[in-house]
N, C-alpha and C positions, 0 to 999 in steps of 0.2 A: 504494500500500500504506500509507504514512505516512499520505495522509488517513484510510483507513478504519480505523486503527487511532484516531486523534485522534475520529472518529464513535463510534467502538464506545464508548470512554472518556465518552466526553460522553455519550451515552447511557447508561450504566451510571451516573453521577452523577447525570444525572435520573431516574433511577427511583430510585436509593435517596432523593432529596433528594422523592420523591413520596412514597413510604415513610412519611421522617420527619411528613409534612403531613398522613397518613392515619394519626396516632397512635402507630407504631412506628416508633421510633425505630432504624436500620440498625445492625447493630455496626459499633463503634469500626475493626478490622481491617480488613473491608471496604471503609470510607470509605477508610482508607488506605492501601489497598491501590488500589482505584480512581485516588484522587489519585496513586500513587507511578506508573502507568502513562500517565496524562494527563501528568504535566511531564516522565516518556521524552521522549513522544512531541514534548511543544512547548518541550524544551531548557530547565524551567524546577524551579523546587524548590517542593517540599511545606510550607507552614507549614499546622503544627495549630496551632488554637487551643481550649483547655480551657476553659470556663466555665462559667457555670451564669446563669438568668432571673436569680435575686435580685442578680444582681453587678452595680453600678453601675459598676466600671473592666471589666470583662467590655463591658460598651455603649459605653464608650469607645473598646474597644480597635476592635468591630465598626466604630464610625462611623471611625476610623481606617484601616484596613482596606479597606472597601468603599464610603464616602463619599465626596460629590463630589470633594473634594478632592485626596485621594490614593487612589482606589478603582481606576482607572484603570491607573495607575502600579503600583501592587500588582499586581495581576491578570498585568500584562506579563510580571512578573515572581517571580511565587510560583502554586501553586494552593493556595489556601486551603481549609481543613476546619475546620470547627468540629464539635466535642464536647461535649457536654453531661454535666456531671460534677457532684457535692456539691451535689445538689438536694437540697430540704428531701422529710421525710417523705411531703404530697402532692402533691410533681411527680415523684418518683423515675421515674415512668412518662414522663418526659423526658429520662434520661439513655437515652446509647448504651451499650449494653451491651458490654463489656470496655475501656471508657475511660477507667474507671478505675485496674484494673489495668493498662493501658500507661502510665499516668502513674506509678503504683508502681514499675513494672519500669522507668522513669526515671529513679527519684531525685527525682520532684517529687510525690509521695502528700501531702505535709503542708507544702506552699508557700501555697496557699490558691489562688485563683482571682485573674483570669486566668493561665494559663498559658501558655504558648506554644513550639514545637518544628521544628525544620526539620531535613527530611530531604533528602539527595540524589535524583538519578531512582534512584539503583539502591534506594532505600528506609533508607538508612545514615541515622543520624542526626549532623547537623554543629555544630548548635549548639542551645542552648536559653536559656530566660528564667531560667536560673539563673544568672545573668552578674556578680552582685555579690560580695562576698567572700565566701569562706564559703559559697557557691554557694548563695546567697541572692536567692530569685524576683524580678527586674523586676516583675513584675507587668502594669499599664500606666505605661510609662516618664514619668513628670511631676515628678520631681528632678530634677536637673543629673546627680546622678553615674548615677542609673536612665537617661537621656537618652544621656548619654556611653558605657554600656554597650551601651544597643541601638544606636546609632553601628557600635560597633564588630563587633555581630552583621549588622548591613546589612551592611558591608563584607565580612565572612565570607562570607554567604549570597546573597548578587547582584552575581556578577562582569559580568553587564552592564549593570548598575545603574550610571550615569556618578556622578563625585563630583558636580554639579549635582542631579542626580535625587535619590541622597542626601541632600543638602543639603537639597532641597525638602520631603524625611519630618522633617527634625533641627528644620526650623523650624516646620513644622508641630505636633511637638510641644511646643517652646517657646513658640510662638503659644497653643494649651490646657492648660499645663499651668495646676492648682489654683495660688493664692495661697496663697504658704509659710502655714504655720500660725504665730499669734502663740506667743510664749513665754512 
């Protein structure tokens, strides 16, 4: 029964992920609704990620994410969605529709892009990229203290995530982040 319910899931992800490839983009609900039923099923948690084409930390976040490096490790342990959100005039026909208003109904409408969110299997949401003071957007984590934040959102969101494995994501983003900006 567990496999075919992990089939049915992974099925329902490729079609909408075919969807998106065939010009319409799937709504936002959907996606995640699909992902909240796929990490039931394989014991794992939901991260959305908000972006948009014109975002350069949006591309970071992705090669992050699903790159050689740690794409792997990710995957083990998150099912990932990406959302397509605060496209310019002519790509708006590349956003998912109502993914913006869940980002609204978040408290992250006016963070900017990247965003990013993690839900439980039961679909609860556990933490978000709003981690600095002020609840103020991470973004893509490449400060010390954006770094030290999502630190502590791993630890939140992937209990079987060894401190090693974490440590592997902490140095990986110290490995890229940008050179501080001069003063």
């Amino acid at each position: 029964m567990k496999i075919r319910i992990v089939f049915l899931c992974v099925f329902v992800l490729a079609v909408l992920q075919i969807l998106q490839a065939a010009g319409s983009p799937p709504p936002a609900d959907s996606l995640l609704s699909a992902a909240v039923k796929t990490a039931k099923a394989e014991d794992k948690v939901v991260l959305v990620h908000f972006g948009a084409s014109w975002c350069g930390w949006c591309k970071r976040l992705d090669e992050m994410l699903q790159g050689k490096e740690l794409g792997r490790l990710i995957a083990n342990h998150y099912v990932v969605v990406h959302l397509t959100v605060q496209e310019s005039d002519a790509n708006k026909k590349l956003e998912n529709p109502g993914a913006e208003d869940m980002m609204n109904a978040q408290g992250a409408g006016k963070s900017g892009v990247p965003v990013f969110m993690f839900f439980d299997k039961d679909g609860k949401k556990i933490a978000d990229s709003l981690a600095l003071p002020n609840r103020v957007n991470i973004g893509y984590p490449a400060s010390p203290e954006e770094i030290q934040a999502f630190a502590g959102i791993l630890e939140k969101t992937s209990p079987r995530m060894t401190p090693a494995q974490r440590a592997s994501v902490i140095d990986y983003l110290k490995k890229h982040a940008p050179p501080p900006e001069p003063h």
